[in-house]
C-alpha positions as CSV (number, residue, x, y, z in Angstrom):
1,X,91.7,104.3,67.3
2,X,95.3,105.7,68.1
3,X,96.9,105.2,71.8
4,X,94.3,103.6,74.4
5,X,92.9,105.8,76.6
6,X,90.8,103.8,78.7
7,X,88.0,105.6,81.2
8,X,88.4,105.8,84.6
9,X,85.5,104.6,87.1
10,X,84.4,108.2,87.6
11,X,83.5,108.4,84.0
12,X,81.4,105.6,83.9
13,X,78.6,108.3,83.2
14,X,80.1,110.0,81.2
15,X,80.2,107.0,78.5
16,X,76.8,106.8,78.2
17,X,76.8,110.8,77.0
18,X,79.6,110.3,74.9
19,X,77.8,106.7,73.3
20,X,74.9,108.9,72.1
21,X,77.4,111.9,71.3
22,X,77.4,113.2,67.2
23,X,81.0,113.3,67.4
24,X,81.5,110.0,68.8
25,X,79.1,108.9,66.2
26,X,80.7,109.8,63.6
27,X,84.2,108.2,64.5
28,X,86.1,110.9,66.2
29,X,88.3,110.1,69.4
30,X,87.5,112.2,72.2
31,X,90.0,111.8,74.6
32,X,88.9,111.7,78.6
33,X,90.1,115.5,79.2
34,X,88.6,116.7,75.7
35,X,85.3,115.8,77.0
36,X,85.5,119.4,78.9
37,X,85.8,120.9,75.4
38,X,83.2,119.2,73.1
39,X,80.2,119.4,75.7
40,X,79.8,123.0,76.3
41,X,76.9,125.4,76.4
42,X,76.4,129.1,75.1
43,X,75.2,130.2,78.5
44,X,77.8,128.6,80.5
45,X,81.1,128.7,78.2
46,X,82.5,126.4,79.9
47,X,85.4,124.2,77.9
48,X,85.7,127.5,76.1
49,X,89.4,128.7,76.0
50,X,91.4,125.4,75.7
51,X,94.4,125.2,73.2
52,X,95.1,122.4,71.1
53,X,97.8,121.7,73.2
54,X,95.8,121.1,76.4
55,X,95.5,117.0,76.2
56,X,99.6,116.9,75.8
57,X,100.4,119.0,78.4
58,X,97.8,117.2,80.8
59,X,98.1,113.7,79.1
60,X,96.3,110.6,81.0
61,X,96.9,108.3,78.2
62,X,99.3,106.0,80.3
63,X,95.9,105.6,83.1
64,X,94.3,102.1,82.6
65,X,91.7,100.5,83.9
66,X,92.0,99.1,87.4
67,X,92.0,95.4,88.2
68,X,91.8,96.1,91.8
69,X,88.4,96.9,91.8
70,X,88.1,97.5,95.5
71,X,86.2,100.8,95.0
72,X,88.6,102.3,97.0
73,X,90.7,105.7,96.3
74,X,88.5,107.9,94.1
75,X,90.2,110.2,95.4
76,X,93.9,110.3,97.4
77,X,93.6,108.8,100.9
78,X,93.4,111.5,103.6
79,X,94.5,111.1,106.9
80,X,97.4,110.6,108.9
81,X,100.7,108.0,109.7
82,X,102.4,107.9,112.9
83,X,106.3,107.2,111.2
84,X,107.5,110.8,110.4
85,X,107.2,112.3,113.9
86,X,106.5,108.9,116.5
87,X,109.0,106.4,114.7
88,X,109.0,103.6,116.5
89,X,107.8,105.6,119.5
90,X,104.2,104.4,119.0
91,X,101.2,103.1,121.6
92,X,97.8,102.8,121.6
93,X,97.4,106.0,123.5
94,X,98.8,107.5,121.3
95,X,96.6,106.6,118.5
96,X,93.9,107.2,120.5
97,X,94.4,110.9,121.7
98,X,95.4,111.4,117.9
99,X,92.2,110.5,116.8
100,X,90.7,112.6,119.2
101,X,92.6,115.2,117.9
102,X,91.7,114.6,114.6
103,X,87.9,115.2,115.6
104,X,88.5,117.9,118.3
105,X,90.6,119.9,115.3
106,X,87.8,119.3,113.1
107,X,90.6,117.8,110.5
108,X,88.1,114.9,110.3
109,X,85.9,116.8,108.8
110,X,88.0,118.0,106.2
111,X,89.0,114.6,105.1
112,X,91.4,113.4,107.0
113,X,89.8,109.9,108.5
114,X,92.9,106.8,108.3
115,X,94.6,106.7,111.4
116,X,97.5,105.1,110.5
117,X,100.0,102.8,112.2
118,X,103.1,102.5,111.1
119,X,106.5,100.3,112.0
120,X,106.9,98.7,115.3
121,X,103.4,97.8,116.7
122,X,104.2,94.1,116.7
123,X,106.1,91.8,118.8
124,X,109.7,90.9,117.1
125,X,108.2,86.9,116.6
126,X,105.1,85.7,115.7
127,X,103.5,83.5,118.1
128,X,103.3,79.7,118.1
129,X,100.6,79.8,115.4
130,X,102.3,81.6,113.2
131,X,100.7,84.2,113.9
132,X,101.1,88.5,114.5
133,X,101.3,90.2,117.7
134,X,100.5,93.4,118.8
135,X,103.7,94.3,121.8
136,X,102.2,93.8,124.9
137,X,103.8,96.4,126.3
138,X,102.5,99.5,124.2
139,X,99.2,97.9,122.4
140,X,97.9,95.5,125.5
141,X,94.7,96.0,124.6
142,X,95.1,94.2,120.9
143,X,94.7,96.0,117.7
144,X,91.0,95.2,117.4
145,X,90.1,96.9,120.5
146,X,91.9,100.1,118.9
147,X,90.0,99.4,115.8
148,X,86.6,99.7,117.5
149,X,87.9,103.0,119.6
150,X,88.9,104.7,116.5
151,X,85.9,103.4,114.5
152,X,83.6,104.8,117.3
153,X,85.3,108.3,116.8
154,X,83.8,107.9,112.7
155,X,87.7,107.2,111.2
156,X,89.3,104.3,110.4
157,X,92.4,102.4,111.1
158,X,95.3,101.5,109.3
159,X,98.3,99.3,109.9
160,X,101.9,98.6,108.6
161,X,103.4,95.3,107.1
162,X,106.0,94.5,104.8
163,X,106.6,92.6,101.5
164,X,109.6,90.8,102.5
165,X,110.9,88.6,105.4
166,X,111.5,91.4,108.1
167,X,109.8,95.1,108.3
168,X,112.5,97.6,108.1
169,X,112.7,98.1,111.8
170,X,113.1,93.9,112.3
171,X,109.3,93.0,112.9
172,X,108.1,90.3,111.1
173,X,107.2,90.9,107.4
174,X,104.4,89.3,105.7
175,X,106.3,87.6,103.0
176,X,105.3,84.2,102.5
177,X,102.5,84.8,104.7
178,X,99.9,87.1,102.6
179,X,96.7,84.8,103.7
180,X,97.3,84.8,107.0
181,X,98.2,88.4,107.7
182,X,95.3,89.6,105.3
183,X,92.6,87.5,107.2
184,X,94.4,89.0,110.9
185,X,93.8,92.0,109.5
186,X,90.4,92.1,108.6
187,X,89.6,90.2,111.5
188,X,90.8,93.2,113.6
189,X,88.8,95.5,111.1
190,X,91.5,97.3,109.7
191,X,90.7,99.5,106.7
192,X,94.0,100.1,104.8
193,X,97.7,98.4,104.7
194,X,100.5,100.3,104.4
195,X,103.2,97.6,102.5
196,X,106.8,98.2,102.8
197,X,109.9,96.7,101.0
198,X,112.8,96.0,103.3
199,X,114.0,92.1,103.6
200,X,112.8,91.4,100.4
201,X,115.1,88.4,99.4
202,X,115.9,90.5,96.2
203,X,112.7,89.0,94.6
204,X,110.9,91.2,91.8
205,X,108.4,93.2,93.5
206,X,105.7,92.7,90.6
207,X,105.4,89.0,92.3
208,X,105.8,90.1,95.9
209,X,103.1,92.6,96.5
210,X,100.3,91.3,94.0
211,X,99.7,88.1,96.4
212,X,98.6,90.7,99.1
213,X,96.4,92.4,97.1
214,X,94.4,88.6,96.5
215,X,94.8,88.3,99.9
216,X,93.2,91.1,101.0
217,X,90.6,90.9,98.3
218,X,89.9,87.6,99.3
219,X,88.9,88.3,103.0
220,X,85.8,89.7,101.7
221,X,86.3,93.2,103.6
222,X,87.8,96.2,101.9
223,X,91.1,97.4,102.7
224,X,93.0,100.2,101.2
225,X,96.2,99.2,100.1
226,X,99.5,101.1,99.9
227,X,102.3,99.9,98.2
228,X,105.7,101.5,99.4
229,X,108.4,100.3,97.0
230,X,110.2,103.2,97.4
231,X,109.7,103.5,93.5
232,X,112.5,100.6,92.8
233,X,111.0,99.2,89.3
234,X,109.0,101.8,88.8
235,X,105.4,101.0,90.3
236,X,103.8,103.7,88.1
237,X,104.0,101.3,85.2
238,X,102.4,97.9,86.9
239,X,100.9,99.0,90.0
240,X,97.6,100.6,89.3
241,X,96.7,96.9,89.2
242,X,97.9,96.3,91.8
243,X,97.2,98.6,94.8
244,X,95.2,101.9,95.2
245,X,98.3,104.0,95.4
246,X,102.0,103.1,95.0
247,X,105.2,104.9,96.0
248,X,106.8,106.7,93.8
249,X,110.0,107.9,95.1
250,X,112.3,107.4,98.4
251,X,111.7,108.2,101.8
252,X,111.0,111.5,102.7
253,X,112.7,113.8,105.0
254,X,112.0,117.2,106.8
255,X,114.0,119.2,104.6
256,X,113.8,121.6,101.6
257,X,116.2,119.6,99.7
258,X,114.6,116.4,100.6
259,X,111.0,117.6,99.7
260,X,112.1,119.3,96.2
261,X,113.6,116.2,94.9
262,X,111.1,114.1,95.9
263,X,108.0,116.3,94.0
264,X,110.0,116.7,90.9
265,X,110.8,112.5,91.0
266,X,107.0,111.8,91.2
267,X,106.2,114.5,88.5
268,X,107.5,112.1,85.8
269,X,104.8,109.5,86.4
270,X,101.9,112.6,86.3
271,X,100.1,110.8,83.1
272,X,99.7,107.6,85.3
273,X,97.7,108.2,87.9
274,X,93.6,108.4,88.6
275,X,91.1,107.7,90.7
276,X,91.6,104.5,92.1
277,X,95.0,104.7,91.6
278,X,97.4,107.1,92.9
279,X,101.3,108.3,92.8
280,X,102.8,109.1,95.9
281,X,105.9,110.7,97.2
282,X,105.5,109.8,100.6
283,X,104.0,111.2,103.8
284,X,103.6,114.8,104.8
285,X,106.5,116.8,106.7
286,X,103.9,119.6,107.1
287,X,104.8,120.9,111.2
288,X,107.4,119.1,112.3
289,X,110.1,121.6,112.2
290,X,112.6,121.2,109.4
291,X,111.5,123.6,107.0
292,X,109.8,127.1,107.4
293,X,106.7,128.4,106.7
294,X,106.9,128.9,103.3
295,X,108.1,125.8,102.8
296,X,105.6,123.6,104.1
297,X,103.4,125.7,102.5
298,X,105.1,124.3,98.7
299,X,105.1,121.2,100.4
300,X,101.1,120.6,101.0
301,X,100.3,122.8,97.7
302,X,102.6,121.2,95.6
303,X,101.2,117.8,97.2
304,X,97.9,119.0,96.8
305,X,97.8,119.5,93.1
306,X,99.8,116.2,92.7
307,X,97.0,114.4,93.3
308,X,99.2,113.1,96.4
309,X,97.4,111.0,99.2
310,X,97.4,113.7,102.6
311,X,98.9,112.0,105.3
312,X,99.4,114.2,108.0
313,X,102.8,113.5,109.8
314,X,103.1,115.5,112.7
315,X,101.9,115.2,116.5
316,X,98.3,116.6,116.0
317,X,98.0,116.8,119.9
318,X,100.0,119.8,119.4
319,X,99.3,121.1,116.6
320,X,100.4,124.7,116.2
321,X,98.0,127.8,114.8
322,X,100.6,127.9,111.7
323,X,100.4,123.9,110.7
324,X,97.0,124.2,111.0
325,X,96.1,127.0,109.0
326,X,98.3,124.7,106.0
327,X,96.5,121.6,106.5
328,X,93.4,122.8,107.0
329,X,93.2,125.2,104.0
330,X,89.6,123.6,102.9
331,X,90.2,125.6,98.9
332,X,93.6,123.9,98.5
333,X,92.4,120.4,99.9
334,X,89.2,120.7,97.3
335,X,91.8,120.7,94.4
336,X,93.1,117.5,95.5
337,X,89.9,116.0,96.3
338,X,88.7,117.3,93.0
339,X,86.3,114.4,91.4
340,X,88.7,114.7,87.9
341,X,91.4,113.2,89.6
342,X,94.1,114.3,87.1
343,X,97.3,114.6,88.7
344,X,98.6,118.6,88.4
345,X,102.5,118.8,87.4
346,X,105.7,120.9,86.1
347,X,104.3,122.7,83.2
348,X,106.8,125.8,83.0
349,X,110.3,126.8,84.3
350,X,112.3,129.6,83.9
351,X,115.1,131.4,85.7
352,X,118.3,130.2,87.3
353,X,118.4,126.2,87.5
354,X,115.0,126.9,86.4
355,X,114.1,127.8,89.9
356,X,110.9,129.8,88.9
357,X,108.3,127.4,88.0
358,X,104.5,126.9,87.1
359,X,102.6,123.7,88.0
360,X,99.1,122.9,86.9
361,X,96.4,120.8,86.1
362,X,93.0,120.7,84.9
363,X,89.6,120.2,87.6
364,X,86.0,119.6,87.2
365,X,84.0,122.3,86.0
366,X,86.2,123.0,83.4
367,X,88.9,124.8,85.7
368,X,92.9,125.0,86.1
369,X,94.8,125.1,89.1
370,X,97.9,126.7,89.1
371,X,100.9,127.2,91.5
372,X,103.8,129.5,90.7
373,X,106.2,128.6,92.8
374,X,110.2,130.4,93.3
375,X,112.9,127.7,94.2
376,X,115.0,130.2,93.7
377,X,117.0,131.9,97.0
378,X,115.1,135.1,97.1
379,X,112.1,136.9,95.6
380,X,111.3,136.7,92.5
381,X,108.4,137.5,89.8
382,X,106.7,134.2,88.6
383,X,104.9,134.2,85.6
384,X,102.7,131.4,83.8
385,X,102.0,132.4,79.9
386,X,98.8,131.1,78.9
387,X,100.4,128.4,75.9
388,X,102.4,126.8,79.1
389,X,99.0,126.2,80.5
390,X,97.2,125.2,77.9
391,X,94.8,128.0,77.4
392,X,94.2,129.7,73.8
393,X,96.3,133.2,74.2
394,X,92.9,135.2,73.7
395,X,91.1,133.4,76.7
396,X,90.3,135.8,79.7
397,X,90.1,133.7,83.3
398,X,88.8,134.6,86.8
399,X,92.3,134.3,89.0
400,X,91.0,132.9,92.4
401,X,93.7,132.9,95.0
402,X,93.7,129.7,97.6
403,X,95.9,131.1,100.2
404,X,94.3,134.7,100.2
405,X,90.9,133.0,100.1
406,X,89.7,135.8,97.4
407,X,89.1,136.7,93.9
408,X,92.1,138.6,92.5
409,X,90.9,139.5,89.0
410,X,88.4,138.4,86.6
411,X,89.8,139.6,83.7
412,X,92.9,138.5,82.6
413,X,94.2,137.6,79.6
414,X,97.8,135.8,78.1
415,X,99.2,135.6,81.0
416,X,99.6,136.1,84.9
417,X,102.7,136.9,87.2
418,X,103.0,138.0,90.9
419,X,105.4,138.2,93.3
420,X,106.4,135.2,94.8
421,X,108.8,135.0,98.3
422,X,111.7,132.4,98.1
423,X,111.0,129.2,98.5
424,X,107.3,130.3,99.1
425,X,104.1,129.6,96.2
426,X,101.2,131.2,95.6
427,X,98.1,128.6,94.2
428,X,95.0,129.7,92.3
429,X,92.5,128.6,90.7
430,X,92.1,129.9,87.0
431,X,88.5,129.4,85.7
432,X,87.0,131.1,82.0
433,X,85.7,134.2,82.6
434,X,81.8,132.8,81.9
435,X,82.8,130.2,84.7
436,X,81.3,130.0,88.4
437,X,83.6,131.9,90.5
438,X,82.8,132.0,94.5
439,X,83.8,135.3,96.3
440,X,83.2,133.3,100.0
């Protein structure tokens, strides 16, 4: 067998297909995303219409097996973080009315279910025990007590420590205190850990943030865990063991520039990630004023068809009609949530600074989706040619349009182009013409 390409946990069944497959019998590799090809049907033709080139342009070879094994993250995280719009301006009220306006929004029903704390919810020393404490001043009522609020409202709560001496705004870190910390959290009945890396005594991250992990594996309750390294050694290669989703880049900020960067830095590490495992360019900027429109709306679609985790970052107590309509956009969340979990990237450029591109990436049911989006400074035509996607030149796709919430054409062939405002994208769905299509 050439390169390892080990199955994810959402293929367990398909193994069992594959075991009792001809061409497995006789020898032949069949690659995780050539499944789609080699199990089709007459009636259904779906798999038809791949090209030869379908498994390099969409490789997963670099995915491996998890040692984790928390059953966590089988799809990106959903939810929200208090950091990009609160900063250290956090409370307990203010987790609480957020998660009741996660439910009243009915963004909890779309997905989005960690409450999230970030920085600052502790008191600057621990207490004589060694222990953490919640600031008396803006959590008095103790982190478990807000645990058991937001777990009454269906969600779940997250909180924020660090793999070094200090959190980055001078809160005690967890370094050196992994057991403790992990068994205060679960105690609390916390449900994920965000990990950050300021005060880190310069030691190698690949021996500070796997003690958490057996830390929190140890406490016998399951918490989602978040590595944020800030991408410094390159997490992609050693963290899917590690944590259930790992940063891949620098902090984000609420700018174009900022934003750009960041998706095409994470878009190196596409072949990576998985279910269980996930890249992530940080937090969402979707709403809280530094970009336009258009913008935000290449931010979540772009994120979306990363594979990213969807952490909402603005105040969703007042949320406006427009940052709802972008996070809430149920087609463009299914295509991250997509059961697959094959992280969409860069596929085509062309232009000036090869500001028109095409990202892309294979979903269940034997379907693409595909964003043309112009980086350029105005309007532009985007096209993606059907080799840049991976589809055979002759194949003829159903264009289903995520933003318009229609069917555009069922027909087309080679390739397909629209007109694309700047800095705006347009996402689809691209299915073979014998494929299900939905006109809802």
């Amino acid at each position: 067998m050439g390169e390892s390409k080990r199955l994810c946990g959402l293929c367990f069944a398909i193994l069992y297909v594959w075991m009792i497959d001809p061409v497995i019998a006789t020898g032949r590799e069949v690659p995780l995303l050539d499944f789609q090809r080699y199990h089709q049907t007459p009636s259904s033709g779906l798999g038809v219409g791949f090209s030869n080139l379908f498994n390099t342009i969409y490789d997963t070879s670099k995915y491996g097996n998890l040692q984790l094994n928390n059953g966590l993250g089988q799809t990106p995280q959903m939810g929200w973080n208090s950091w990009n719009f609160f900063g250290c301006n956090i409370s307990e009220v203010v987790i609480k009315e957020t998660a009741d306006a996660l439910i009243s929004t009915g963004l909890a029903d779309l997905g989005y279910v960690y409450v999230n704390i970030d920085d600052c919810w502790s008191s600057v020393t621990r207490n004589s025990k060694g222990e953490l404490v919640p600031d008396p001043k803006t959590f008095p009522s103790g982190i478990k007590a807000l645990a058991d609020y937001v777990h009454g409202k269906g969600l779940k709560l997250g909180i924020y420590s660090d793999a070094g001496l200090f959190t980055c705004q001078v809160r005690p870190g967890s370094l050196f205190h992994e057991k403790d910390d992990a068994q205060q959290f679960a105690s609390w009945d916390l449900d994920y850990l965000k990990y950050d890396n300021c005060f880190n005594l310069d030691i190698d991250p690949k021996e500070r943030y796997p003690p958490m992990r057996d830390a929190l594996n140890a406490t016998g309750r399951t918490i989602f865990y978040s590595l944020c390294e800030w991408g410094v050694e390159d997490p992609a290669l050693w963290a899917r063991g590690v944590g259930n989703s790992w940063r891949t880049t620098g902090d984000i900020n609420d700018t174009w520039v900022s934003m750009t960067t960041i998706a095409d830095l994470n878009d190196k590490w596409a072949a990576y990630a998985g279910p269980g495992g996930w890249n992530d360019p940080d937090m969402l900027e979707v709403g809280n004023g530094g970009m336009t429109h258009q913008e935000y709306r290449s931010h979540f679609s772009i994120w979306a068809l990363m594979k990213a985790p969807l952490l909402v970052g603005c105040d969703v107590r007042n949320i406006t009609a427009e940052t709802f309509e972008i996070i809430s956009n149920k087609e463009v969340i299914a295509v991250n949530q997509d059961p697959l979990g094959v992280q969409g990237r860069k596929v085509y450029v062309e232009g000036p600074d090869n500001c028109l591109q095409v990202w892309a990436g294979p979903l269940s049911e034997h379907r693409l989706a595909v964003v043309l989006w112009n980086r350029c400074s105005e309007a532009a035509t985007v096209t993606a040619p059907w080799e840049a996607l991976g589809l055979e030149s002759s194949t003829s796709v159903s264009v289903r349009d995520l933003w318009q919430h229609k069917t555009l054409d069922r027909n087309v062939v080679a390739s397909f182009n629209a007109e694309v405002d700047a800095h705006d994208c347009h996402m689809y769905i691209f299915t073979p013409q014998a494929g299900r299509v939905s006109d809802e």
